[in-house]
C-alpha positions in Angstrom: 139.0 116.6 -3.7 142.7 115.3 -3.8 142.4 115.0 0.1 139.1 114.2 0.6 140.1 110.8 -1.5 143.7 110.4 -0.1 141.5 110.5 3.2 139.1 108.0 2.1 142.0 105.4 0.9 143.8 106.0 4.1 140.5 105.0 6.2 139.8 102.2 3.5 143.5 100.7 4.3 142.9 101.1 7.7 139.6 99.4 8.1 141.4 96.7 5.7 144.2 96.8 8.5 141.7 96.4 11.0 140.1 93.6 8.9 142.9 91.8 8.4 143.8 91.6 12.4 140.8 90.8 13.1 140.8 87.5 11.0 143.8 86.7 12.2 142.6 86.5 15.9 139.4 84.8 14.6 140.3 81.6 16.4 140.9 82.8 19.8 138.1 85.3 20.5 135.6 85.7 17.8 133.0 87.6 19.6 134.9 89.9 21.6 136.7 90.5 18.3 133.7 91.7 16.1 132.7 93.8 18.4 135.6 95.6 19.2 135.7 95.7 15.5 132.5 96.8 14.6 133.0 99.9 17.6 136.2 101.5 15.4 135.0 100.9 12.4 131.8 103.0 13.7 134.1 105.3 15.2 136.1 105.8 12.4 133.6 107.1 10.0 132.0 108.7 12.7 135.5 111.0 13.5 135.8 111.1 9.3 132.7 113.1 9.2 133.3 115.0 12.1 136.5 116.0 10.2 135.2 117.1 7.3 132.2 119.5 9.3 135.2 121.2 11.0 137.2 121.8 8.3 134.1 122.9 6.1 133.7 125.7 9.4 137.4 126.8 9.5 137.3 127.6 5.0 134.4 129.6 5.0 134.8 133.4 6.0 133.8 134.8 9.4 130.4 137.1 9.3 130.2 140.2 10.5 127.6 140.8 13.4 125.0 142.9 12.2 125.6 146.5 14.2 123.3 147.0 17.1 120.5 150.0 17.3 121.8 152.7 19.7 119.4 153.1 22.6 118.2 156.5 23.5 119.9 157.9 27.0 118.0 157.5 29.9 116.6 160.0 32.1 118.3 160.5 35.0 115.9 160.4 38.2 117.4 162.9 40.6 116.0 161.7 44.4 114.2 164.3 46.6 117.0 165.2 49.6 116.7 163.5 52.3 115.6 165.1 56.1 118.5 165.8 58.5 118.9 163.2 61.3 118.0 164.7 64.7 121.2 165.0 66.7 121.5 162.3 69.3 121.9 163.6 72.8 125.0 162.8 74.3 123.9 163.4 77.9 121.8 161.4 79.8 119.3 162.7 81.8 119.4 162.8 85.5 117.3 160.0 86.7 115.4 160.3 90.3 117.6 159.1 93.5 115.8 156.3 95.1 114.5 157.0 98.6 117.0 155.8 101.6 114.0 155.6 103.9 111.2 153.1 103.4 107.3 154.3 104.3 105.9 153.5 107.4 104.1 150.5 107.7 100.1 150.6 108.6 99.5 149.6 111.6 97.5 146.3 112.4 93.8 146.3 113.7 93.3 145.1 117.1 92.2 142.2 117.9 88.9 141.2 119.2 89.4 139.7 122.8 88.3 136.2 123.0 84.9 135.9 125.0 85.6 133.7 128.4 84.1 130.4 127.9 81.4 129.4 130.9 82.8 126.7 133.2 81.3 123.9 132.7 79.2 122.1 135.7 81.1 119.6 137.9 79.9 116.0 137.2 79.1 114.5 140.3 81.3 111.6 140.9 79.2 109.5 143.8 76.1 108.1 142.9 73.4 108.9 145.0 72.2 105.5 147.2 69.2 104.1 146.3 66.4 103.0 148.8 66.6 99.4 149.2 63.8 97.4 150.4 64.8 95.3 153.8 62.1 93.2 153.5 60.5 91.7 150.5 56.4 91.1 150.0 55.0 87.6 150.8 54.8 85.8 147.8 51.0 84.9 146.5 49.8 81.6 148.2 49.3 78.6 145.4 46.4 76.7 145.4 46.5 73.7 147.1 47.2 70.6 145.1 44.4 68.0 145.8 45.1 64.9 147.3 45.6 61.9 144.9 43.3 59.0 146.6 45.6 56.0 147.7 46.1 52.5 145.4 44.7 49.2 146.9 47.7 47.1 147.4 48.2 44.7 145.3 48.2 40.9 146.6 51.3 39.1 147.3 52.9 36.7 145.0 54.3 33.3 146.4 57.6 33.3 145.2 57.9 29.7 146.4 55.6 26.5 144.6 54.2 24.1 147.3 55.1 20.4 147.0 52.3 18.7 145.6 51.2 15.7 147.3 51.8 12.4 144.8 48.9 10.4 143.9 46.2 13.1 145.4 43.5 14.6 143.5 43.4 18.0 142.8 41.2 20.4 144.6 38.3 22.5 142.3 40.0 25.3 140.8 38.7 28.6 142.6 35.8 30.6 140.4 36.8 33.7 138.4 34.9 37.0 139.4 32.3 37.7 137.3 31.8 41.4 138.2 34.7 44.4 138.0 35.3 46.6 140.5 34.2 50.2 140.8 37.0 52.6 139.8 37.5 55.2 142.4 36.1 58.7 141.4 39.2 61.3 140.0 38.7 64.7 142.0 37.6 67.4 139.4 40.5 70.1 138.4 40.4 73.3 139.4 38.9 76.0 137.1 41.8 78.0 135.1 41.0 82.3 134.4 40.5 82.7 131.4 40.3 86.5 131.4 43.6 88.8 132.3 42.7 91.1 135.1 43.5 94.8 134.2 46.2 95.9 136.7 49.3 94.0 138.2 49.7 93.9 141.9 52.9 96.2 142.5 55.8 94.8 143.3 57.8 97.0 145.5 61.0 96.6 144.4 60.4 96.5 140.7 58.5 99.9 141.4 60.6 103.1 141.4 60.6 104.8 144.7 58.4 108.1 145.3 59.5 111.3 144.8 60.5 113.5 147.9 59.7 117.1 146.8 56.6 118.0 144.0 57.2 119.6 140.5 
């Protein structure tokens, strides 16, 4: 109990301590101040407490474990032996020689001869004359054109005037004819086909020419 308030005087004059510092810096930084403040005074009582728990573990006496049950032995397994390994040759076997000589090869079919092609026929390189006529046909005579009936010629005009005789009476003025004459008759024209006649006269050379020999 002695300690316990010894202990609790001595953190009473220390937060008093801490008190008293901190008022005397009051002036220059008040905030900063009551909060570092605040911090060791929490930390103080938190570290007296702390205290106390450990030295409230160390007085009391150390329990004894309670003893442990004793576990029944185990049975021991015992594993079936194993097989023996079969023994490895260490020989190796003789392996086949390769032959030195290679097969002979089969031999190729024979091939088909190639059949001759037929010449082909010579192309005749002069072309055979054609019959020309010497003379050609006489043309078709055209109907005659009839005759177109002569014009009367017309009567000649004075080209000079005739002095007129001064203070002379004038002669009768001739009379006009009363009656027109006749028009000449216009030939009549000549009758145009009016049907196509069947065949063409042949023309000989338009025509081809006969053959020579018969099919």
């Amino acid at each position: 109990m002695r300690r316990r308030t010894t202990c609790k005087k001595l953190v009473r004059t220390g937060a008093h301590l801490v008190l008293a510092q901190g008022l005397e810096f009051q002036s220059e930084m008040a905030s900063f101040k009551c909060f570092i403040l605040t911090f060791l005074i929490a930390l103080s009582f938190s570290s007296f407490d702390q205290g106390f728990a450990a030295r409230n573990l160390l007085q009391t006496a150390p329990t004894t474990a309670p003893a442990l049950p004793t576990l029944p032995p185990l049975p021991k397994q015992t594993l079936p032996p194993l097989p023996p390994l079969p023994t490895i040759p260490t020989t190796q076997p003789s392996l086949p020689k390769p032959p030195t000589t290679l097969p002979p090869l089969p031999s190729l079919p024979t091939m088909p001869t190639v059949p001759t092609v037929p010449t082909l026929p010579t192309i005749p390189t002069t072309q055979p004359s054609l019959p020309m006529p010497t003379t050609l046909p006489p043309l078709p005579s055209l109907p005659t054109v009839p005759t177109v009936p002569s014009i009367p010629a017309l009567p000649m005009i004075p080209t000079t005037q005739p002095s007129l005789p001064t203070n002379m009476a004038l002669p009768p003025l001739p009379g006009l004819p009363t009656t027109v004459p006749s028009i000449p008759t216009i030939p009549s024209l000549p009758t145009i086909p009016t049907t196509i006649p069947p065949t063409f006269p042949s023309i000989p050379f338009l025509s081809p020419p006969p053959s020579t020999t018969s099919p």
